[in-house]
NUBANU-144038 format. One record per residue (C-alpha): residue number from 1; residue in one letter; x negated, y, z negated. Coordinates in nm, 3 decimals. Layout:
node num->NUM; residuo->a; x->X; y->Y; z->Z $
...
This chain:
node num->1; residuo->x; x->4.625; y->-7.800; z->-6.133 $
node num->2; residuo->x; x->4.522; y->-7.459; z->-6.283 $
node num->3; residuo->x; x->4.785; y->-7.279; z->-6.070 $
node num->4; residuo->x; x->5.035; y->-7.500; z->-6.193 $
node num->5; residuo->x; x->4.928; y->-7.410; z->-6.552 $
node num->6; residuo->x; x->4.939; y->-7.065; z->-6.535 $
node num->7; residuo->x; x->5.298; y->-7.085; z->-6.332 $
node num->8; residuo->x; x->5.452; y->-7.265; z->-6.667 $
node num->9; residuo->x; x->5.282; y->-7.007; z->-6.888 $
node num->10; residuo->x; x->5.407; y->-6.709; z->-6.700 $
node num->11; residuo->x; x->5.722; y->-6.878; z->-6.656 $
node num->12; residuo->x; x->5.758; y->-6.915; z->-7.097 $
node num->13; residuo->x; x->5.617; y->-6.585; z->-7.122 $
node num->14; residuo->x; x->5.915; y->-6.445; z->-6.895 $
node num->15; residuo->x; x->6.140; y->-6.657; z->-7.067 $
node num->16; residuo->x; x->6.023; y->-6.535; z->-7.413 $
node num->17; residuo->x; x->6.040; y->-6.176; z->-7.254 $
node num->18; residuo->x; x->6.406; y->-6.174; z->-7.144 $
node num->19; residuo->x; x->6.521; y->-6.363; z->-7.451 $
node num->20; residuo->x; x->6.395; y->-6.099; z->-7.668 $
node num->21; residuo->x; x->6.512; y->-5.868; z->-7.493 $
node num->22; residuo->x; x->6.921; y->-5.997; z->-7.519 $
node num->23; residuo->x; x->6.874; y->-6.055; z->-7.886 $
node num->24; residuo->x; x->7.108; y->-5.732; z->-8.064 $
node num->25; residuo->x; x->6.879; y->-5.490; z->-8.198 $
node num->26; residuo->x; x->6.972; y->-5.515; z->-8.538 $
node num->27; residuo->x; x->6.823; y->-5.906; z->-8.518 $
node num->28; residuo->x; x->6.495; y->-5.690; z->-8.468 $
node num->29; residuo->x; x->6.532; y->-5.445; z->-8.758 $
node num->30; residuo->x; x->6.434; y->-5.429; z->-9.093 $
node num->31; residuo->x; x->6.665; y->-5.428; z->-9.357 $
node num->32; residuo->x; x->6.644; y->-5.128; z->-9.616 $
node num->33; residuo->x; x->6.542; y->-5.408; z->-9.903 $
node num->34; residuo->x; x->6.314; y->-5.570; z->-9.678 $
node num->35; residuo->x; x->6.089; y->-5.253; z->-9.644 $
node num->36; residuo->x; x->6.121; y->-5.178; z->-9.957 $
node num->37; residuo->x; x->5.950; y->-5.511; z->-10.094 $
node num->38; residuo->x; x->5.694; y->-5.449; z->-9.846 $
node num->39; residuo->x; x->5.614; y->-5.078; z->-9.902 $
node num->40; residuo->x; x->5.598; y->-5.205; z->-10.229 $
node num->41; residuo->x; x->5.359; y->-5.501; z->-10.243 $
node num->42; residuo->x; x->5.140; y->-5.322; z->-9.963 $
node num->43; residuo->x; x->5.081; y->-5.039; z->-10.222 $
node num->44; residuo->x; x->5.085; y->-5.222; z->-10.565 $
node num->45; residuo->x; x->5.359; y->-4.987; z->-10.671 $
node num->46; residuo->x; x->5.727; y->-4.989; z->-10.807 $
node num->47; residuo->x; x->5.967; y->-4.900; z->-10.617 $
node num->48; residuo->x; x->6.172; y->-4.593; z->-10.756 $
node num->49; residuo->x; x->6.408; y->-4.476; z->-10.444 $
node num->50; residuo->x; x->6.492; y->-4.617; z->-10.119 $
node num->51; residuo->x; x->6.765; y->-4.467; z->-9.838 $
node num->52; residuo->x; x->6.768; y->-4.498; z->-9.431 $
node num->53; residuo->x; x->6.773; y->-4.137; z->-9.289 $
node num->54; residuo->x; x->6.829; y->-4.044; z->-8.899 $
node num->55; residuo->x; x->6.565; y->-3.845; z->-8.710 $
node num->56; residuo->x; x->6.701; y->-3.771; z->-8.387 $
node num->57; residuo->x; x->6.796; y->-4.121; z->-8.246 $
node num->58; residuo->x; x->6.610; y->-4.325; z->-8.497 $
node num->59; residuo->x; x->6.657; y->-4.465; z->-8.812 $
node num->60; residuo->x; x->6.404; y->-4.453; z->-9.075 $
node num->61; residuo->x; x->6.359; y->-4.594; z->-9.423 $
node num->62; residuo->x; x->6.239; y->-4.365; z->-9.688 $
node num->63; residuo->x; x->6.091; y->-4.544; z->-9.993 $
node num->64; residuo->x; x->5.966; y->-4.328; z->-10.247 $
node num->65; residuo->x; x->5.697; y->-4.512; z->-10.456 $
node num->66; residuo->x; x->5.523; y->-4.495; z->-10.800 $
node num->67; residuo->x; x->5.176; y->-4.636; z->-10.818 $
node num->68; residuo->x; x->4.990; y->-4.805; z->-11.084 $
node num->69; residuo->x; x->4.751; y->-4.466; z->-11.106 $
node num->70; residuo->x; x->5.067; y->-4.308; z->-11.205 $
node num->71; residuo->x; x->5.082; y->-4.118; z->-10.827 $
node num->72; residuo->x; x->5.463; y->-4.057; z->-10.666 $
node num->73; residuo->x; x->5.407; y->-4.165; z->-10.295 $
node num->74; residuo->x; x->5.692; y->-4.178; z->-10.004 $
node num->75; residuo->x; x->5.623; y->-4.453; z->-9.722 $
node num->76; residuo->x; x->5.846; y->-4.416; z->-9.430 $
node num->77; residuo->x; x->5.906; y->-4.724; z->-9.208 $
node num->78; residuo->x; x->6.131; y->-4.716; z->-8.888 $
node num->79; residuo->x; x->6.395; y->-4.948; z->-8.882 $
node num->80; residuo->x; x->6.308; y->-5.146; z->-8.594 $
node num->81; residuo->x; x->5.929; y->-5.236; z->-8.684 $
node num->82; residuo->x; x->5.901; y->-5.602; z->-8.789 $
């Protein structure tokens, strides 16, 4: 019975696997606004600027950040990291 078991599970897991891996890649990407909220609750900050920039192949938000202590701070977050 334990064979069986671990046959379904590595079945779903392969299933999960391939599925993920048809999805378009902007269904896996962060939206611009998206990071932005986060950069900013993860920092207790306002945001002041936000843009997507290209390094090489990749894009990358820029949020530039103004902290309660009064400190500019720029978080950068790839676009594909959910």
């Amino acid at each position: 019975m334990l064979g069986k078991q671990m046959r379904f599970k590595a079945f779903f897991i392969t299933c999960f696997l391939l599925l993920a891996l048809t999805l378009p890649l902007s269904a896996m990407a962060i939206s611009l606004d998206d990071a932005a909220k986060r950069a900013a609750q993860q920092n207790n900050a306002k945001v002041l600027s936000a843009r997507t920039v290209t390094q090489g192949n990749r894009r990358i938000h820029e949020i530039k950040l103004l902290t309660k202590d009064g400190v500019v701070k720029i978080v950068r977050i790839p676009e594909s990291s959910n």
